[in-house]
C-alpha positions in Angstrom: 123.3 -44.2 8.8 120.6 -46.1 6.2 121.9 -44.8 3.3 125.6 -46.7 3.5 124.2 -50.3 4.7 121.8 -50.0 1.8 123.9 -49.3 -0.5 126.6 -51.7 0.2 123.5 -54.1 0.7 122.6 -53.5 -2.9 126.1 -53.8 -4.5 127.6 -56.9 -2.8 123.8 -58.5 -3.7 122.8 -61.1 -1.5 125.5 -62.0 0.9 125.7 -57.9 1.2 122.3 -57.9 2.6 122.5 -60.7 4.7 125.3 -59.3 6.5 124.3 -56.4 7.3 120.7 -57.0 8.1 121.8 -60.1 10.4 120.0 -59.5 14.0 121.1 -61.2 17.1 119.4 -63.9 16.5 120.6 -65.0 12.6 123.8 -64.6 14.0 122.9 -67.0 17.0 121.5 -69.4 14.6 124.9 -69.4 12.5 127.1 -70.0 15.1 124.8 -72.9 15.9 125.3 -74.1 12.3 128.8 -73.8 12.4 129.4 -76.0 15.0 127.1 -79.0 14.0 126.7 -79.0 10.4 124.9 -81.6 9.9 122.6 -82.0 12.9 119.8 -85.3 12.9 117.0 -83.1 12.2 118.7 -81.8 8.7 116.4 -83.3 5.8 119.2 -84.6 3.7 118.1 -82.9 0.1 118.7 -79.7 2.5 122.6 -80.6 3.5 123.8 -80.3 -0.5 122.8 -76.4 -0.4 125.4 -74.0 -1.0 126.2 -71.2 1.3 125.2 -68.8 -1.5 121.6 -71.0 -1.7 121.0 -71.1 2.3 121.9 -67.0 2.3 119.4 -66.9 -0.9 116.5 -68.9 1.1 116.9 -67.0 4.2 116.8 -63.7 2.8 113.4 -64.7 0.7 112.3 -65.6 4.2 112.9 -62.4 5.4 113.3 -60.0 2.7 109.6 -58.1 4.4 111.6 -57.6 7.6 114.7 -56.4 5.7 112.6 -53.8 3.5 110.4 -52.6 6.4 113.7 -51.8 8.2 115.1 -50.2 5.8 112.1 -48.0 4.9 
C-alpha cells in the first residue's frame, strides 16, 4: 500500500505529496481556507502566496512527519 502513494508522491512533486499525505486535520484546515480567504489574522505579505508556495511551506513544515510515515 506504501509503495504506490510514494511513488505518485515523488512524480507529481510537491502537490503529489501533499495530497496524499493530507491528515484530517490539513484537510480541515483547507476547507477553512476556502471559505474565508482572507481572514483578519492573515499578515498581508502572506495573502500574495501562491497555492504552489503555501503547498511548498506546508510540506517544509512537515516534511519529518511525512518521511517518518512513509518509513
Amino acid at each position: 500500500m506504501i509503495s504506490p502513494v510514494y511513488m505518485s508522491g515523488l512524480i507529481e512533486g510537491r502537490w503529489g505529496y501533499m495530497v496524499f499525505n493530507m491528515n484530517e486535520n490539513q484537510r480541515q484546515e483547507m476547507d477553512t481556507r476556502r471559505r474565508a480567504p482572507f481572514g483578519p489574522r492573515r499578515r498581508p505579505e502572506r495573502r500574495e502566496k501562491t497555492n504552489a508556495a503555501r503547498a511548498a511551506a506546508r510540506m517544509r513544515r512537515c516534511a519529518s512527519i511525512g518521511a517518518a510515515k512513509r518509513v
